[in-house]
N, C-alpha and C positions, 0 to 999 in steps of 0.2 A: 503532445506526442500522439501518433495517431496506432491506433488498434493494431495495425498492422506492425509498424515500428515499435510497440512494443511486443510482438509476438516475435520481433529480430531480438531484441534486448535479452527475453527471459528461454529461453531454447527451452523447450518444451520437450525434449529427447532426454533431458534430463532427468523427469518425472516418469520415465520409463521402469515398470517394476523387472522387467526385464535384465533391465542394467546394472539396477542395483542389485540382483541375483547373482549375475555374474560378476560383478566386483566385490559379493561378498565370497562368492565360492573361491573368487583367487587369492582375497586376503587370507583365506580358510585351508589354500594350498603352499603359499607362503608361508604361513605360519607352522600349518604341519611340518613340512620341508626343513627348514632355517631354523626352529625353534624345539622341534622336540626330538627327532632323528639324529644319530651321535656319529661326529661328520670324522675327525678325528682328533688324534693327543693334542696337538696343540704342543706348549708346555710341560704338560703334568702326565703323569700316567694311566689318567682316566680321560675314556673320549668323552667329548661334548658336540653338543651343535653350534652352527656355526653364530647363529645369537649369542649365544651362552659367552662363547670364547668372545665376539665382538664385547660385551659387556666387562670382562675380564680385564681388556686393553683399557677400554673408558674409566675404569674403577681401581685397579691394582694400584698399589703406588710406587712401583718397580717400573711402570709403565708409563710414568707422568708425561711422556712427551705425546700422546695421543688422547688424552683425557679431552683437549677441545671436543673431539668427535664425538662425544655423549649431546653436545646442542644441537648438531648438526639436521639430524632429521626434526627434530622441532622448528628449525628455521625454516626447513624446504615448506616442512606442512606450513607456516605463516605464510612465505611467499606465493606458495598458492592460493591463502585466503585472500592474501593482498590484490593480486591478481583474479578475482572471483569474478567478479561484473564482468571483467571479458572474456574469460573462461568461457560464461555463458553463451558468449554468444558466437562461439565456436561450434560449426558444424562437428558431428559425431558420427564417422564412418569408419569402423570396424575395418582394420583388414588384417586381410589373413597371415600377410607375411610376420605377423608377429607370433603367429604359431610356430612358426620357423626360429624367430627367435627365444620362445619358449623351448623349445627342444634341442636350443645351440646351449640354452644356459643349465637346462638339464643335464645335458653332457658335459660342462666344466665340471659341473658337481662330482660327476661322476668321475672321471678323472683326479680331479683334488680333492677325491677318494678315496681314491687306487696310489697316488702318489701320496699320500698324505703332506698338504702342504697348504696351511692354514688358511695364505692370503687369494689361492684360486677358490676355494669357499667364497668369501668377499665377491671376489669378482661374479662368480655365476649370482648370488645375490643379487650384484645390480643391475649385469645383462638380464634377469627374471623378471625386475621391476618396469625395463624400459620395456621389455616384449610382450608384460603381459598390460604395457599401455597404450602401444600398439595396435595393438589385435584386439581390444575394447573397445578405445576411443578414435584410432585411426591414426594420420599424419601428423593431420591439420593440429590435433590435441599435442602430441610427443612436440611439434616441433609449438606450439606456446608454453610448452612447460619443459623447453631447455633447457632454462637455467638451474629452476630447483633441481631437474634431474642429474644434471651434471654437478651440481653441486654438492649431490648427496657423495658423491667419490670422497670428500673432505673427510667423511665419518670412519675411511679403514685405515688400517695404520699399516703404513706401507713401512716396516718395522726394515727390510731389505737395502731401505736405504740409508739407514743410521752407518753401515761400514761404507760404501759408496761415496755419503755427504759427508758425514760428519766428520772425517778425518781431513781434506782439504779444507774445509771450513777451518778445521784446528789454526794448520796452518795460515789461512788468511789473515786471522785473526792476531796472530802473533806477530808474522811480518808488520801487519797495518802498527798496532798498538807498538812495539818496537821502534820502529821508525817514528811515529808521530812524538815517543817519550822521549825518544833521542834527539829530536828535534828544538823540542822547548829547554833541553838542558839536563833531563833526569837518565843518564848513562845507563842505559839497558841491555841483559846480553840475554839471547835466545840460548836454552837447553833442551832440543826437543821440541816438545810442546809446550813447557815452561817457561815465564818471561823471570829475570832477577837481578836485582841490582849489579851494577857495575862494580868495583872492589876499587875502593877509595884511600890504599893506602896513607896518603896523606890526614887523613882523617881517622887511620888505624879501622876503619870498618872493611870485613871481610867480604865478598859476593854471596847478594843473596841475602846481605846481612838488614839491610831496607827495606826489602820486599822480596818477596819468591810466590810469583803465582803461576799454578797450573793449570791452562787452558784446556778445563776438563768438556768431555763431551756436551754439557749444559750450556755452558761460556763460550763453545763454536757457534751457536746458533740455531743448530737443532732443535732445541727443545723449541723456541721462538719460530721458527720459520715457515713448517708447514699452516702454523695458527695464524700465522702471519698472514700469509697465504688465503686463508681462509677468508679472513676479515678484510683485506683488500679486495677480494672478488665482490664482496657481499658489499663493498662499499663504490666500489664500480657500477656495480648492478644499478645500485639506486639511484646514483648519486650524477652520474655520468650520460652524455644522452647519447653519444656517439661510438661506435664498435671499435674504431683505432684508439679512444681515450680510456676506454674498460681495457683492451689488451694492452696498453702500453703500462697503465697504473698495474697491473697484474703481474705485467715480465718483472717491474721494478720491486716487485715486495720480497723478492730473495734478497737486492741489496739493502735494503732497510731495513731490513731484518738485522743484516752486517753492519749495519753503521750504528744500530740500537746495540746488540751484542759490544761494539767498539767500543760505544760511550760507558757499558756497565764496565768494561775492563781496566778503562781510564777509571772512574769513580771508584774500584777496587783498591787502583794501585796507588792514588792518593789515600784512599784511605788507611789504606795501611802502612803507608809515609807517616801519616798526621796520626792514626789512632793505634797502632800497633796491630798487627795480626789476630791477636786471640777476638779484639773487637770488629775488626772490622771484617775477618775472614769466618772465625771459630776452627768448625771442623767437617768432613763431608759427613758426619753421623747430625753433626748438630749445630748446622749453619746461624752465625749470629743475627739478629737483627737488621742491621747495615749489610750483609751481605743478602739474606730475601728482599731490601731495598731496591740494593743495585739490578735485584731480577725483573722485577717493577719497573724500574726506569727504562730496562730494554722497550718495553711497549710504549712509555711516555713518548721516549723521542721516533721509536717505529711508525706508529700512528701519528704521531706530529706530520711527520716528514709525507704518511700516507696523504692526508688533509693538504699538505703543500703543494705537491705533485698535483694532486684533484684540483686544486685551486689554481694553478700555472696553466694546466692542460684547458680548463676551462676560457681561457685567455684573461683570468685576472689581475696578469702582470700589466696587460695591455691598457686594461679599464682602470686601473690604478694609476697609470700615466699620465690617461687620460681627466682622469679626475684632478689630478695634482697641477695639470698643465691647464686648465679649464680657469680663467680668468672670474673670478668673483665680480660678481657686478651688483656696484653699492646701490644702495637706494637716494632716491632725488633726494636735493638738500630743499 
C-alpha cells in the first residue's frame, strides 16, 4: 500500500486536538443537561433528570418490559467500533446546520419541561446526540453512523404504547390460541381476555374447570416485542446485505413476536391440562417454574423463526433445491 493510500486509510482529522476538545465539551454538555438538571416528576414525587428517570425504566422491576434498553447504548458504542476502519476514512466536515439541530432539541427539552411529560425528555435526548454529530462531524459521519444512531431509539420506553398495543395484541392472541385449541379438539370458550375450558357435562366437569388462562398484558406480547424488535434490526444489520431484506426481516418481527407469544399460550394451556394450574401457572406474585419456561420459549421460537426468514430471504430455500436436486457423481470404478 502506498504512503498516500494509507494517509486515505488512517484520516488524520481524527488526530485533531481540536476535535477532541469539542466532542469533549459536548459529552460535558450532554451530561450537564440529561444527567444532573431535574427535568421532571416522572412517576414519583421528586423530579429527576432525564438520565436518572431513563435508568429507572432499565432497572425498576414494575418496568420489566423496557429493561432490554439498559444494552442498547452499549451495542450502538460496539457497532461503531465494528465499523472503526471505515469510520476513518470518512471525511470530516463540520456543518452548521447541526447547530440548528442543537437548539431544535434544546427546545423539546424545554417544552417537556413546561408540560412535564417524561418521554419528550427522551426525544430531545436523541435529536441532541444526532445534532451535535452533525455539526462535528458533518453529513458524510451522521449518514455512516445511521444505524447505531437510530438504533439508540431502542433504549426509550415508549411506555404510551402499552394501552395502544397491548390490548389488541390481548385480543389477537386469544382469537389465534382459541381457534387453533378448537381445532385440534380441546373445546375452548373466550371470556374477555380470558381463554377456558369448554363445560363437559358429559364428563360432569364445570367451565373453566381444565384450564382458565388470562391473557394478561405479558402473554399479549408486549413485553416480548419491542426486544424483539430490537434484536431483528440488530440481526438484519449484520446478517443481511440488501436494504428490502433488513426492512422486510424488521416489518415481520411484530408477527413473531405473536406466533412466539402463541406457542407460550399453547405450552400454558397444555400444561395445565397435564400438570394442574398451581404447577404449571402458580400465581402473578409468584409465577411457577413452567410458567418463566413458557416466557423463555417465546424467544426460542421468535428468534427461530427470525433465523428462518433471514435464511429464506437470503434465497436459501433456492440453494437447498438446488443442492438436493444436484446429481452426486460417483467416482470411476
Amino acid at each position: 500500500m502506498t504512503a498516500e493510500g494509507e494517509k486515505v486509510q488512517t484520516n488524520p482529522q481524527w488526530l485533531s486536538r481540536g476535535l477532541w476538545l469539542e466532542g469533549l465539551a459536548a459529552l460535558a454538555v450532554v451530561i450537564g443537561l440529561y444527567a444532573f438538571i431535574p427535568y421532571n416528576f416522572g412517576f414519583e414525587s421528586k423530579a429527576r433528570p432525564v438520565l436518572d428517570m431513563l435508568k429507572r425504566f432499565w432497572t425498576d422491576p414494575s418496568t420489566a418490559d423496557w429493561h432490554h434498553g439498559m444494552m442498547v447504548p452499549f451495542i450502538s458504542i460496539g457497532l461503531v467500533i465494528y465499523q472503526w476502519k471505515d469510520l476513518q476514512k470518512v471525511p470530516i466536515r463540520p456543518c452548521f446546520w447541526g447547530a440548528g439541530v442543537v437548539l431544535a432539541a434544546l427546545a423539546i427539552y424545554w417544552i417537556g419541561y413546561k408540560v412535564d411529560i417524561t418521554i419528550v425528555g427522551f426525544m430531545s435526548l436523541q435529536v441532541m446526540v444526532g445534532g451535535l454529530i452533525l455539526w462535528l462531524l458533518g453529513w458524510e459521519m451522521m449518514k455512516a453512523l445511521t444505524f447505531p444512531y437510530i438504533f439508540l431509539m431502542f433504549s426509550y420506553p415508549f411506555y404510551f404504547l402499552d394501552n395502544i398495543i397491548a390490548f389488541p395484541l390481548r385480543g389477537v392472541m386469544c382469537e389465534m390460541s382459541q381457534a387453533f385449541l378448537n381445532l385440534i379438539g380441546v373445546d375452548t370458550m373466550r371470556v374477555g381476555t380470558a381463554l377456558v375450558s369448554a363445560p363437559d357435562y358429559a364428563a360432569g366437569l364445570k367451565q373453566g374447570e381444565r384450564f382458565a388462562l388470562d391473557v394478561a398484558n405479558p402473554c399479549s406480547g408486549i413485553r416480548s416485542l419491542f426486544a424483539l424488535m430490537m434484536v431483528s434490526a440488530l440481526y438484519a444489520h449484520l446478517t443481511l446485505a440488501k436494504t428490502w431484506q433488513k426492512l422486510t426481516l424488521f416489518a415481520l418481527s411484530p408477527a413473531l413476536a405473536v406466533a412466539g407469544n402463541f406457542a407460550r399460550m399453547l405450552m400454558l394451556t397444555f400444561g395445565t391440562i397435564l400438570l394442574g394450574s398451581r404447577v404449571a401457572i402458580g400465581t402473578e406474585e409468584n409465577p411457577t417454574t413452567f410458567h418463566m419456561a413458557a416466557g423463555f420459549f417465546v424467544f426460542v421460537v421468535a428468534l427461530g423463526g427470525m433465523v428462518a426468514v433471514g435464511w429464506f430471504l437470503q434465497g436459501g430455500l433456492g440453494k437447498a433445491w438446488k443442492k438436493w436436486n444436484t446429481p452426486v457423481e460417483l467416482p470411476p470404478s
